[in-house]
C-alpha positions as YAML, in Angstrom:
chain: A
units: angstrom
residues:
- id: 1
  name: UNK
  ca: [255.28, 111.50, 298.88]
- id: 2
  name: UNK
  ca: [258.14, 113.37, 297.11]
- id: 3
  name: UNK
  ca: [255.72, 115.39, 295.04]
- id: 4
  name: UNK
  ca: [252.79, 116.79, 296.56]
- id: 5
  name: UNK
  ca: [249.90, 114.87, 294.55]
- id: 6
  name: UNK
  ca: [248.02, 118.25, 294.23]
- id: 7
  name: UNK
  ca: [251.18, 119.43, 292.34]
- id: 8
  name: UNK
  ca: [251.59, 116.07, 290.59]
- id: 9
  name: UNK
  ca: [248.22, 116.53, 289.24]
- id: 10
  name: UNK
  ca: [247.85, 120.56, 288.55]
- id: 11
  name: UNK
  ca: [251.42, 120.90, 286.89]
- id: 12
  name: UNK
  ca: [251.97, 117.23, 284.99]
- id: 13
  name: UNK
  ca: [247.92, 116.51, 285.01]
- id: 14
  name: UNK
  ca: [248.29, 112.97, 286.57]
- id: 15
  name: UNK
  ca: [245.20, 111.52, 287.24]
- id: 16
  name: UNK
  ca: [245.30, 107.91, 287.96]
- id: 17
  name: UNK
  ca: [241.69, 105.71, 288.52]
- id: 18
  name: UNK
  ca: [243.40, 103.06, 289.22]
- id: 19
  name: UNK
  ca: [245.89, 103.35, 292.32]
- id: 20
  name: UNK
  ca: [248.85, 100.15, 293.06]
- id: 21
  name: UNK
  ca: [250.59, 101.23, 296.21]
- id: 22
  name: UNK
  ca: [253.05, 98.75, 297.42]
- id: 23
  name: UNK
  ca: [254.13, 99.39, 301.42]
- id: 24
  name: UNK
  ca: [251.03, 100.53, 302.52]
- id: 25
  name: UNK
  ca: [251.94, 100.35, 306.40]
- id: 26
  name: UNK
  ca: [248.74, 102.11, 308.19]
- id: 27
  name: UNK
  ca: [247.20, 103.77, 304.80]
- id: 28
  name: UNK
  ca: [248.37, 106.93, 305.72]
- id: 29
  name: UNK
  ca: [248.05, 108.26, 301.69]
- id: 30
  name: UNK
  ca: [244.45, 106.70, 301.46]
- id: 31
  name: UNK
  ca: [243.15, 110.44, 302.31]
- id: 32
  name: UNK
  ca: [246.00, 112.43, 299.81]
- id: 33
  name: UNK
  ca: [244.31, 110.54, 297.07]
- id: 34
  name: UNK
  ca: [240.79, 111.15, 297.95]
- id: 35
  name: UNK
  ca: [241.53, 114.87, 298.06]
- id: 36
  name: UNK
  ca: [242.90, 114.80, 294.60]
- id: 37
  name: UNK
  ca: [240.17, 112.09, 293.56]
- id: 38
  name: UNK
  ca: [242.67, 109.65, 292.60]
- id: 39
  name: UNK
  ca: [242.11, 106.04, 292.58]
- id: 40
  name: UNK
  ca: [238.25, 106.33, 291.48]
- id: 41
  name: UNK
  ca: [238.39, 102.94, 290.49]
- id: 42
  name: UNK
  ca: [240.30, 100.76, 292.60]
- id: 43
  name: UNK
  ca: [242.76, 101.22, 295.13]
- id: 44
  name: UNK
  ca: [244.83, 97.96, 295.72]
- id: 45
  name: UNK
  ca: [247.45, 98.55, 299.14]
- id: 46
  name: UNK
  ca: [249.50, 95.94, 299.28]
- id: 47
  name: UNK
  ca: [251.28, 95.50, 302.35]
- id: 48
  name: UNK
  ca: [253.89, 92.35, 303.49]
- id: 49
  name: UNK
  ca: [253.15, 92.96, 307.89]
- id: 50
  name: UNK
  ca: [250.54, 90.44, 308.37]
- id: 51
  name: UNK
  ca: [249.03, 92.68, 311.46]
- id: 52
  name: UNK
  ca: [249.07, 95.68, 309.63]
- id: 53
  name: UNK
  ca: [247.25, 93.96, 306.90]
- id: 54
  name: UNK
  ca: [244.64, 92.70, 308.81]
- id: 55
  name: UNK
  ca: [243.84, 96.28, 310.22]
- id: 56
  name: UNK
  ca: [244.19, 98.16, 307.26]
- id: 57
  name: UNK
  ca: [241.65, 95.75, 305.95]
- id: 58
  name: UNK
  ca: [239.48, 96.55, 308.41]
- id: 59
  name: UNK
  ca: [239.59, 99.95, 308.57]
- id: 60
  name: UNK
  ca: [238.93, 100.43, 305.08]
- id: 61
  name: UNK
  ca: [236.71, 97.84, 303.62]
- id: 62
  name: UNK
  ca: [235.44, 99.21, 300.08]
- id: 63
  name: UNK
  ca: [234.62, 97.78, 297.08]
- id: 64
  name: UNK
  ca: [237.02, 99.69, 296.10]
- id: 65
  name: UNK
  ca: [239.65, 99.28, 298.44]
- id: 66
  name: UNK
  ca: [241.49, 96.08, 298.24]
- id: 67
  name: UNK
  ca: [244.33, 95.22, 300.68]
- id: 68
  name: UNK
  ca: [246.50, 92.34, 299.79]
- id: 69
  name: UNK
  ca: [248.73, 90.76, 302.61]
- id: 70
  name: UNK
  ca: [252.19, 90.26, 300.43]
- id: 71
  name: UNK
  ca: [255.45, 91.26, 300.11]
- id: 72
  name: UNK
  ca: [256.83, 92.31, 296.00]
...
């Protein structure tokens, strides 16, 4: 991230429920939003690597975590 989310959401009070975050790679930012409490919602990672869709998928099965294997 360019902008620390914690700033992003002190400064400019973003505060998104719903979170689309296209190149997810390994979900790396999963745990930024949680510690802001983003993406209370949904959080939909889309992410075009078929492997790295699969594992992401499995490491984070959630009703509200949705992984989509695609490329945008």
């Amino acid at each position: 991230m360019l902008i620390k989310a914690s700033i992003l959401k002190k400064i400019w009070k973003v505060n998104p429920s719903i979170i689309l975050h296209v190149g997810a790679h390994e979900a790396e930012e999963l745990s930024i939003y949680k510690s802001v409490d983003w993406g209370t919602d949904q959080i939909i990672l889309i992410e075009a690597q078929p492997g790295l869709a699969r594992k992401i998928k499995q490491q984070f099965s959630s009703e509200k975590v949705k992984v989509l294997q695609a490329a945008v």
